[in-house]
N, C-alpha and C positions, 0 to 999 in steps of 0.2 A: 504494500500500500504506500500512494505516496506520502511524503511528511508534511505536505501541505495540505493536505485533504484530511479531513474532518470524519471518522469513521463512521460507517452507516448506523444510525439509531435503530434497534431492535425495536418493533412494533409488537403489541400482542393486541390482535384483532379484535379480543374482545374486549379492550381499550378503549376504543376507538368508536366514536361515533358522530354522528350529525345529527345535532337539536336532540330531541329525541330518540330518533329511530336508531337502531345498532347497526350496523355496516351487517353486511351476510356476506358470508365468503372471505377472499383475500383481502387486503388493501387496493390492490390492483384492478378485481372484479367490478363490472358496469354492475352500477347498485339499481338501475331502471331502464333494466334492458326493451320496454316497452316501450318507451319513450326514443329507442334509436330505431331508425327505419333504414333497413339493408335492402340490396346494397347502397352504396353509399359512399360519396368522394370523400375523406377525411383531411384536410391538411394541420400539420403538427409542425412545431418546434420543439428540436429538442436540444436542452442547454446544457454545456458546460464550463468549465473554468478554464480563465485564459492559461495559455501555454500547454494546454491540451489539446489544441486543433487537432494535431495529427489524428493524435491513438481514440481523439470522440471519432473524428471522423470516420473512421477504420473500423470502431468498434460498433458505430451505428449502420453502416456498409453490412458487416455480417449479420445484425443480427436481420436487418430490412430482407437481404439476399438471401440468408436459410426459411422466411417465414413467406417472403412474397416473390417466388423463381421470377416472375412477367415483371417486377420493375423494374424498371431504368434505372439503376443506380449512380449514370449520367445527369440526372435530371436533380439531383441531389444537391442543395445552396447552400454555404456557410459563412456566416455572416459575424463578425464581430459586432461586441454590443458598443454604444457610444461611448463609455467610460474607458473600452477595452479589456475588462473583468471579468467576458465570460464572449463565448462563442456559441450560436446558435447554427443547427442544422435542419433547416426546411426542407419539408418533404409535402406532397402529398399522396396520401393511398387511397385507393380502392378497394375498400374494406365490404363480406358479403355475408359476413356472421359474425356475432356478440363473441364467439369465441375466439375469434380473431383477434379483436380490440384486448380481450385478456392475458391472452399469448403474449401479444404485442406488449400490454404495461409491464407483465411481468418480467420479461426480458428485458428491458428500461431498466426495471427496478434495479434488477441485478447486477447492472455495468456499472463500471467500477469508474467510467467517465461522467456517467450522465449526472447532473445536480437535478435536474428537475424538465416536465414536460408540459407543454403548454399543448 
């Protein structure tokens, strides 16, 4: 792990909630999957800290390429933020199942580049 990164905070899910309602499932899991209508163009950002272009961009490349064979992985933007504190990589997917969006957060979760997804 790097020394400048901030080690991942363990969640316990059943921690975790919004207002009232309890989250069901992971942290990662679409909490109102009725409310998404598949399929469906999706575009995301996703962020991390400066001096990490490379290995987010690489690391975001694999995991888009093992989960979505048909992207374009050319089509992939990365954009430093105005301060220069953090680099974003824009995408957008074609996403055709709830399970997919899951897939997708959970492997986010897990990279060891990513701070956060918009």
């Amino acid at each position: 792990m790097s020394d400048n990164q901030p080690p991942k905070k363990e969640v316990n899910v059943s921690d975790v909630s919004l207002g009232n309602n309890e989250i069901k499932g992971k942290k990662t899991d679409v909490q109102n999957p009725e409310l998404w209508q598949f399929p469906m163009n999706y575009p995301m950002s996703i962020i991390g800290n400066e001096g990490e272009h490379d290995s987010l961009l690489n690391e975001v490349k694999l995991i888009l390429g093992s989960q979505f064979p048909d992207f374009d992985l050319a089509s992939v933007q990365v954009k430093p933020s105005k301060t220069g504190r953090f680099h974003s990589v824009r995408v957008n997917l074609y996403l055709t199942s709830v399970e997919q969006v899951n897939n997708l957060y959970a492997a986010l979760d897990n990279a060891k580049t990513v701070r956060t997804v918009i």
